[in-house]
N, C-alpha and C positions, 0 to 999 in steps of 0.2 A: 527493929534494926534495919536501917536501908541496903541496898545490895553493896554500897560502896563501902560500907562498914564492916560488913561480913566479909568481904574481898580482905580489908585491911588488916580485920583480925584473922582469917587464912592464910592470907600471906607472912604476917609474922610467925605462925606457925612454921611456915614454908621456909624460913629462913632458917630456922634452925633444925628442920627437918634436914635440909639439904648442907650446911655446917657437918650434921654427922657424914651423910654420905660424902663431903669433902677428906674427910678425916678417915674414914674406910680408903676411900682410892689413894689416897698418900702412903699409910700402910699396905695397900696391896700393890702399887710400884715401886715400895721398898723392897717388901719382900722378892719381887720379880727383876728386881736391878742390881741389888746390892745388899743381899739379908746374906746372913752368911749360913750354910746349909744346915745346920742346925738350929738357928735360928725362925727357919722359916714356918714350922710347927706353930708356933706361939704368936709368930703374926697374925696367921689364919685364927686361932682364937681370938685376937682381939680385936677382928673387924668382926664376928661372930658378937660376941660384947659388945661392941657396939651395936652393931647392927640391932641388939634387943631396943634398944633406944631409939630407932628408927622405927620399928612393929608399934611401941608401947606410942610413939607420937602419932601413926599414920590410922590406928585405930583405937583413938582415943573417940568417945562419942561425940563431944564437940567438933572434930575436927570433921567426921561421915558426915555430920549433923551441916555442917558450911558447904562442904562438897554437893552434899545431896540438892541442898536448900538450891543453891546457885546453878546449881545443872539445870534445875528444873526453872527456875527464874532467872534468867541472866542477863533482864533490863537495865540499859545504863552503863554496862560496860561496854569496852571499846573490844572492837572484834578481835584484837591477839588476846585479853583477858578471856574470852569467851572461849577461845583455841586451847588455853591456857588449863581450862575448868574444865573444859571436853577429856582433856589426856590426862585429867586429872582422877576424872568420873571414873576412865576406863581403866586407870589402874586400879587405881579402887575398887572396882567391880571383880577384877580378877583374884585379887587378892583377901579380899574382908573375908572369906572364911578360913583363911591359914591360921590359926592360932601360937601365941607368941609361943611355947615350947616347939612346932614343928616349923614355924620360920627359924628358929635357932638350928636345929639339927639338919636344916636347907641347908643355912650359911655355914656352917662348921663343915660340911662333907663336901661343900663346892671350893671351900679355903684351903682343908686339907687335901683334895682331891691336886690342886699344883704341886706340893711335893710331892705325890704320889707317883705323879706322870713323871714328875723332871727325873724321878730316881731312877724309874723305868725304861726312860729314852736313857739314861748315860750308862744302865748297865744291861740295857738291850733284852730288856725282861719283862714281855707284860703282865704278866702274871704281879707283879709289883703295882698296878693300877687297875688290874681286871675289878675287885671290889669296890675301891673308886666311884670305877664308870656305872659299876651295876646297879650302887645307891642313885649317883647321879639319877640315872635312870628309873630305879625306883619314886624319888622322891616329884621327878617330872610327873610322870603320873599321877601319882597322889597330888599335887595342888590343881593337875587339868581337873580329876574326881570331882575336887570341890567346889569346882566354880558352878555358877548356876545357870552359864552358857557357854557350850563350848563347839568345836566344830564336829564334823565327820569321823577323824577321828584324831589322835593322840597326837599323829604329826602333823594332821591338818592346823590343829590347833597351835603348834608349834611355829609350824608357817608364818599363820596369819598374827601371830605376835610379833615374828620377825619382821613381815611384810606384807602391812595391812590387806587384807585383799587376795595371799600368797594362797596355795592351795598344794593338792598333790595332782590332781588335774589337771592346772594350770603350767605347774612344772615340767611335768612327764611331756606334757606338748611342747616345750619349752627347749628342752634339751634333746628332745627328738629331731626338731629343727636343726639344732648344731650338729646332733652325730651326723643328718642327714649328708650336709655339706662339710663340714671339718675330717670325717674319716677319709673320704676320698680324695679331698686336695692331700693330705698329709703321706696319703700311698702314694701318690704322683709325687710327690716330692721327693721320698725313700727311695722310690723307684728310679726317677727322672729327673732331677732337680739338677742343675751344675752343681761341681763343688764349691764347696766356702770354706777359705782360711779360715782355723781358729787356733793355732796351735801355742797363740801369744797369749789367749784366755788366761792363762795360768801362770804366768810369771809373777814372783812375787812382790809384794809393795808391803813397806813399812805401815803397820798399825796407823799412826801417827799421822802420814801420808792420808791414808786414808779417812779419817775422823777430817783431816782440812778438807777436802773433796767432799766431804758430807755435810759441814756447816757453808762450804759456796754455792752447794745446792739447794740447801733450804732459802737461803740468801737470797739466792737466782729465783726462786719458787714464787717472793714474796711474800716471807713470813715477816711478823715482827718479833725482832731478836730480843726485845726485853722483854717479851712475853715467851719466851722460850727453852728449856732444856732442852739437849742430846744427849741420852747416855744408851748405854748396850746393854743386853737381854740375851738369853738365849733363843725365844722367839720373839721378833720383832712387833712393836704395837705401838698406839699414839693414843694420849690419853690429854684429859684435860679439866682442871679446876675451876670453868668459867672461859670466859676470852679472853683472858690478862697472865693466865697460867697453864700453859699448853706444854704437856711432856712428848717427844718423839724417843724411840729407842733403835737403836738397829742391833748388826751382829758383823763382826770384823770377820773376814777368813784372810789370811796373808797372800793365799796364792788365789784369791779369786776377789781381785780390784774391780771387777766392773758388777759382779753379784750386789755390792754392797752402793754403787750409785743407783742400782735399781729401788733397792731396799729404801734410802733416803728419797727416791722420788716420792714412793708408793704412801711410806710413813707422812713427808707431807705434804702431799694431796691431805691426806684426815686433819694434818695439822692446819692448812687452810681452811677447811670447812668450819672451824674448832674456835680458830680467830676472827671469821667475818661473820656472824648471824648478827643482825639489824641488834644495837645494844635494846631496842623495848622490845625483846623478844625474853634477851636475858632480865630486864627490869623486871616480868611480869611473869617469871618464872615458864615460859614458855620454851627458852630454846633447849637443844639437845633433845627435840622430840622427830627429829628426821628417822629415816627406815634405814637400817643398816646399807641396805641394798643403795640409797643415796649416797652416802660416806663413801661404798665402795668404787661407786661410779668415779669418784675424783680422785683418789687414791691408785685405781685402775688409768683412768685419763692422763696422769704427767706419768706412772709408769712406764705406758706405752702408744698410746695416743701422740704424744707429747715426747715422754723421753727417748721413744726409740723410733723418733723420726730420723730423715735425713738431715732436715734443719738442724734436730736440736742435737745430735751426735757430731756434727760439723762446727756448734757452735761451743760445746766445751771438749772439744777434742785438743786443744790448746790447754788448757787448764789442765786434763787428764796427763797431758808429757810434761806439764809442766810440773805437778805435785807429786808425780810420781818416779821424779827425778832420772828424766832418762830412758825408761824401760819399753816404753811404746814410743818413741822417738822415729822407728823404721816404722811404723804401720800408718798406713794412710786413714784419712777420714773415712774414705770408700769401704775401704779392709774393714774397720773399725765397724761401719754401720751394719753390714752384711755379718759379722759375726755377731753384734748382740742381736739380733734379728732371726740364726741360725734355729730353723725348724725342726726337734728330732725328741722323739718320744723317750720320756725320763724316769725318775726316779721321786724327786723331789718337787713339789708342788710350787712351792713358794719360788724355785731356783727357775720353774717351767718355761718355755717359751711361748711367746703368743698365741700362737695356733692352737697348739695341743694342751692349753692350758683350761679350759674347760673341760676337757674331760677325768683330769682329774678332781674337778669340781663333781662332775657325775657319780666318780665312784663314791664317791663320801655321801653324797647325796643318798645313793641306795642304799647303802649300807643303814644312814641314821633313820629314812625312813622305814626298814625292818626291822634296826633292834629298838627305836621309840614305839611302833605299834604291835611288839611282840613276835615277829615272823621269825625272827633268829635269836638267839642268845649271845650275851658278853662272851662266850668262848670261841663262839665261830667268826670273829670277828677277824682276829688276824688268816687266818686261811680264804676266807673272803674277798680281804682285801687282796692278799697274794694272787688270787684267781684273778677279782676284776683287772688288777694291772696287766695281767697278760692276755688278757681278755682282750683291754680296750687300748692300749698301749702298746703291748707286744715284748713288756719289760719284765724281767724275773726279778725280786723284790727278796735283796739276799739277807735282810734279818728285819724285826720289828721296828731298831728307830728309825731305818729308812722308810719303816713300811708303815702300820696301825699308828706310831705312836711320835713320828714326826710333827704332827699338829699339835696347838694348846687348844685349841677350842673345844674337846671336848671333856677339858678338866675343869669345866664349870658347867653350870645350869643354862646353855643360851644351844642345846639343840635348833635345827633349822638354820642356822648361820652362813653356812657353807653356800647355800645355793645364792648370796647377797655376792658374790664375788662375782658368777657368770652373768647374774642380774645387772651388776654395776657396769660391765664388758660393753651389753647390748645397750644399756642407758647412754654410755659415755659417748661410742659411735653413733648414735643418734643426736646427743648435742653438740657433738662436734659437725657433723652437718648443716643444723643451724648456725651454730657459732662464725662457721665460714662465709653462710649467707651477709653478714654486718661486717668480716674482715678477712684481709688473707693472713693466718693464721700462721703458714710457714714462713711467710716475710717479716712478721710478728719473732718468730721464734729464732730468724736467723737472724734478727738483728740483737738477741739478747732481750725484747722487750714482752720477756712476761708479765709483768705488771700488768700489760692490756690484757691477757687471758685472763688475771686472774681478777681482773675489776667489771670483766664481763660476767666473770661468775658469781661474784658476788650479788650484781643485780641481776640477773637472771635465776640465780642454780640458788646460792642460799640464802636469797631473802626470803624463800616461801617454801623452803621445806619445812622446817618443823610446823609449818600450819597446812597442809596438805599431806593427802593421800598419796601413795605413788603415783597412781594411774591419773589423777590430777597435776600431780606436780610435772609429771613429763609431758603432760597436754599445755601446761600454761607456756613450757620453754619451749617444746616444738612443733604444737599444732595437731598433734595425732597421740596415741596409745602406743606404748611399748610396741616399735616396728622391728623385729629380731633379723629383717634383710637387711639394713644399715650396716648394722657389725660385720654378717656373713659375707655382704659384697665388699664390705674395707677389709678383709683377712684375705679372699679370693684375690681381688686384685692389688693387694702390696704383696703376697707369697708368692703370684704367679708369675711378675714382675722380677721379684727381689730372686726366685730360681733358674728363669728363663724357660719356664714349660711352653708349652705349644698351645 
């Protein structure tokens, strides 16, 4: 059999490999959108049931047998086939010694483990998800066990699954950086800052109101609309069945209109990345192989890069009094930009503001690095967390769903996640750098014409992630290695500016 034969009979596999996994993520943004709470138990089982159908396909001996064969000979194919067979090898490797009974009891405790949390967060009790997290946790371990290469240690290994290359070494240096320069602007700010209007933050807007404000921003983003849902979640995400079927989700609050334009920038940025990878990327079963920490880069990028420019705040600031019938009518463009922009140590991660929004990326960060390599237990988890917020923040954290159990991510198996968020911050301001080098980006953004951002990204940013490394992918766009002064000097000088420090 030639390699082109073996490719054809693997990829027919592949087809229906990935059929199931379409069929699980449809059920699991059921259940996450619109199951109804009793209902959500049973979804979690049937992507579990499925999921046995995905184990019994992905090691089946024919199918190791193509994998292996073509890893190791991969003459005659064209180099995204080969990129294709690389990430193919590598799952495969991690995975060949989980056996179908203990991939089941994976999927079933990371399926049930969302109802566990959602009950938890709405009746302010973690002890409702403490078991949950501890399986979780158990069962992370047990598949690093079994692989036949793993890292340093437990979360190292978690890392570098999340981001090839990603370390605990790498990180700590990482975030050392930020605290070095972020704690201290943010005390000059507390301390010194002028003040800034915000007391319009909170006026309320109609639901309604607000969902139009959220499809003229994906609109504006440059999605395509027939490839697109928007529905709501309790925590927001973007998911996607290919590039012709892309889900966004946010979360309405009535008295906080401008939370929820943030939310739909952030959801699509992913949703862009989701619709533009090169289609012989998806033909050949290669896309959707980028590092989380890329995803976040662009999801991070129109958030605030982007969204909480002067430009782009001045350019749907029209829109916003216009959809919102009235209500921010009195507040100037000026006012408007200086309040989503307002610097001040929080509560909630997702609601955070620029600045200080890596550090609660931090605390998460240390936390999952102790309780994945064993330094702490699932019970010291909320008292932990309550310490580092005031620790690093300076904020008292007045019960669990503001505090431990605000996030979904850690109601599934995907530890190490968290640090792709302060990863995406430093990536984004560093392409944005480039990006300016070929155009003026604000003249771009005031005239309404993001389509050129986003056609810039597409040739640049996602036609060669899922075939690159990080550390490669950001050298191809900007010439260098992850430079973490980029970010630091774009936060220093728009906060230093935007308070009037000295």
């Amino acid at each position: 059999m030639t390699n082109r034969q073996k490719l054809k009979k693997l990829f027919a596999r592949l087809d229906e490999i990935q059929a199931y996994g379409r069929a699980i993520g449809k059920l699991s943004f059921d259940m996450e959108c619109c199951a109804p709470e009793e209902g959500i138990a049973q979804a979690g089982e049937d992507m579990a049931a499925l999921g046995k159908q995905i184990h019994k396909l992905t090691h089946d001996k024919n199918f190791e047998k193509l994998v292996r064969e073509l890893h190791e000979d991969s003459e005659g194919l064209t180099p995204v086939q080969k990129k294709a067979i690389e990430h193919l090898y590598e799952g495969w490797s991690k995975s060949k010694n989980i056996d179908a009974k203990l991939s089941y009891e994976m999927d079933l405790a990371s399926n049930r483990a969302y109802g566990a949390w959602l009950s938890a967060k709405k009746s302010n009790d973690f002890s409702l998800f403490r078991d949950s997290l501890e399986a979780l946790i158990r069962y992370t371990r047990i598949s690093i066990d079994l692989r036949d290469e793993k890292k340093g240690s437990y979360y190292d290994t978690c890392l570098d699954d999340i981001e090839k290359g990603g370390s605990i070494r790498q990180l700590d240096d990482f975030f050392a950086r930020l605290k070095e320069r972020i704690v201290p602007l943010l005390k000059r700010i507390v301390e010194e800052g002028k003040p800034i209007r915000e007391d319009f933050m909170s006026r309320p807007v109609p639901i309604p109101r607000q969902e139009a404000m959220s499809k003229y921003l994906l609109e504006l983003e440059g999605l395509r609309q027939s490839a697109l849902v928007l529905m709501t979640t309790e925590h927001p995400f973007t998911t996607n069945f290919g590039n012709h079927d892309v889900r966004v989700t946010t979360h309405y609050h009535e008295d906080s209109f401008i939370s929820n334009v943030f939310t739909t920038l952030h959801e699509g940025g992913h949703a862009l990345f989701m619709q533009n990878e090169p289609q012989e990327l998806h033909d050949n079963h290669c896309a959707n192989n980028m590092s989380n920490a890329m995803h976040e880069t662009i999801s991070r990028f129109y958030e605030n890069l982007i969204g909480r420019s002067e430009a782009f705040v001045s350019l749907v600031a029209p829109k916003i009094r216009e959809l919102s019938e009235g209500v921010f009518d009195d507040i100037s463009d000026r006012e408007l930009y200086e309040a989503v922009n307002v610097a001040r140590p929080s509560l909630i991660r997702t609601e955070a503001d620029e600045l200080s929004y890596c550090l609660h990326i931090l605390i998460r960060y240390e936390l999952e690095k102790a309780f994945i390599n064993g330094d702490i237990t699932v019970d010291e988890i909320p008292a932990l967390w309550n310490t580092k917020y005031k620790e690093y923040l300076g904020v008292d954290v007045p019960d669990d769903t503001r505090g431990c159990l605000q996030d979904v991510h850690w109601s599934g198996i995907s530890f190490g996640y968290f640090p792709s968020y302060a990863l995406g911050n430093a990536y984004g301001a560093q392409i944005m750098n480039t990006m300016k080098k070929d155009f003026d980006v604000d003249e771009a953004v005031r005239a309404g014409d993001l389509l050129k951002i986003r056609d810039w990204l597409i040739e640049h940013v996602f036609s060669i992630a899922s075939l690159s490394t990080p550390d490669a992918w950001i050298r191809a766009i900007t010439g260098e290695s992850l430079n973490v002064d980029y970010y630091l000097d774009y936060l220093e000088e728009k906060f230093t500016k935007l308070y009037e420090l000295k």
